[in-house]
C-alpha positions as CSV (number, residue, x, y, z in Angstrom):
1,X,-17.2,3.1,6.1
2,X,-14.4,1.0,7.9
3,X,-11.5,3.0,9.7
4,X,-9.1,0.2,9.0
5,X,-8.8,-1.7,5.8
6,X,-7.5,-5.5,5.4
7,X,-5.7,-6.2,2.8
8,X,-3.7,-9.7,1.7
9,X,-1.0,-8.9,-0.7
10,X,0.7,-11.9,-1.7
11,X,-0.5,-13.9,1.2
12,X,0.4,-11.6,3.7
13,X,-2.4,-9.9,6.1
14,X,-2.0,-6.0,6.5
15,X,-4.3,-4.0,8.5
16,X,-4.3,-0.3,7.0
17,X,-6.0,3.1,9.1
18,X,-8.2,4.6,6.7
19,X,-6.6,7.9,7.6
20,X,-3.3,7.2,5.5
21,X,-5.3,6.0,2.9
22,X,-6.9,9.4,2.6
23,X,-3.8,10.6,2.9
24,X,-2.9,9.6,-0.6
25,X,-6.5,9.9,-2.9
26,X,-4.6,9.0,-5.8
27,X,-2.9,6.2,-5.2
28,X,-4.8,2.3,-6.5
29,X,-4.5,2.0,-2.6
30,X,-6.9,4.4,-1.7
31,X,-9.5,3.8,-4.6
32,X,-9.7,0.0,-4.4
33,X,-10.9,0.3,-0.6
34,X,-13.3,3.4,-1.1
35,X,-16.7,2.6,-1.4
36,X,-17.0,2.9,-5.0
37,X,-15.2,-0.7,-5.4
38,X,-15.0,-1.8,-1.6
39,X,-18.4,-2.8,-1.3
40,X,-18.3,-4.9,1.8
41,X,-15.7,-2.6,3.6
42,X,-15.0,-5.7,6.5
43,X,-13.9,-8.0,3.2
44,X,-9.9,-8.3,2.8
45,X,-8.8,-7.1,-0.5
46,X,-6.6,-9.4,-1.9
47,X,-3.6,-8.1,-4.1
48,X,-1.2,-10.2,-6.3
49,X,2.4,-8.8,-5.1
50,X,4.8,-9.5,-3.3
51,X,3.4,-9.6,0.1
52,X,7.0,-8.7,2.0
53,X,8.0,-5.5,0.1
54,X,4.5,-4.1,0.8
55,X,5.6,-2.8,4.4
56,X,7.7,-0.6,2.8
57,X,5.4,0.8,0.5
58,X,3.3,1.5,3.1
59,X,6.1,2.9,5.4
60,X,6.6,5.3,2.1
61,X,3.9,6.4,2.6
62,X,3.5,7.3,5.9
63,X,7.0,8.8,6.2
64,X,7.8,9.7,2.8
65,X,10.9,7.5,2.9
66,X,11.9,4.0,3.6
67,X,15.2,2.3,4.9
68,X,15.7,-0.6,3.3
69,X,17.3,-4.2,4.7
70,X,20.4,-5.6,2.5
71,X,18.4,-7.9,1.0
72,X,15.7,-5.6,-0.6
73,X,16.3,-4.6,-3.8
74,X,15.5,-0.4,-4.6
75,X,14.5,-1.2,-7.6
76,X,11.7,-3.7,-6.3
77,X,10.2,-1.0,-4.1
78,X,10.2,1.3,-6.5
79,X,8.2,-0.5,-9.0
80,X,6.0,-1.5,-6.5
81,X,5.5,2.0,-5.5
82,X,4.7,2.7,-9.0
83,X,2.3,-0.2,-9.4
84,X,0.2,1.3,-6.1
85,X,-0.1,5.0,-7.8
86,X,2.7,6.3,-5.5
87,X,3.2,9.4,-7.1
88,X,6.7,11.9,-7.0
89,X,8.7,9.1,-5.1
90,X,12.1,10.4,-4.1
91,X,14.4,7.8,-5.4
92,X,17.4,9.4,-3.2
């Protein structure tokens, strides 16, 4: 099994440890690169978001908060933390 995970979300290439994925077991993340759906685990996995506010998701997850620029809506994050599994987000 890969250690790092490619994945193109919206156009935009992100490179992902395997650690952090495993990390967070319940989140689509995490089950659409395990090996039960990944089968080729060098392939990109493509996702249909926005490809921008995924850095934040991701730093969500490894920090269990984000700081936001001006221009990113809250509530854009937060649905997209809710579209990836993210469970028990702190919306403070």
């Amino acid at each position: 099994m890969a250690s790092i995970f490619r994945f193109n979300v919206g156009g935009r290439k992100y490179e992902v440890s395997k650690s952090l994925l495993e990390q967070h077991p319940n989140t689509m993340l995490a089950r659409i690169s395990s090996e039960q759906w990944q089968k080729d685990p060098k392939a990109e996995i493509f996702i249909d978001q926005d490809g921008d506010r995924f850095q934040y998701c991701l730093d969500y997850l490894r920090f269990g908060s984000v700081i936001l620029q001006v221009t990113v809506a809250k509530k854009a994050v937060l649905q997209d933390l809710a579209y990836y599994g993210v469970e028990d987000v702190d919306e403070g």
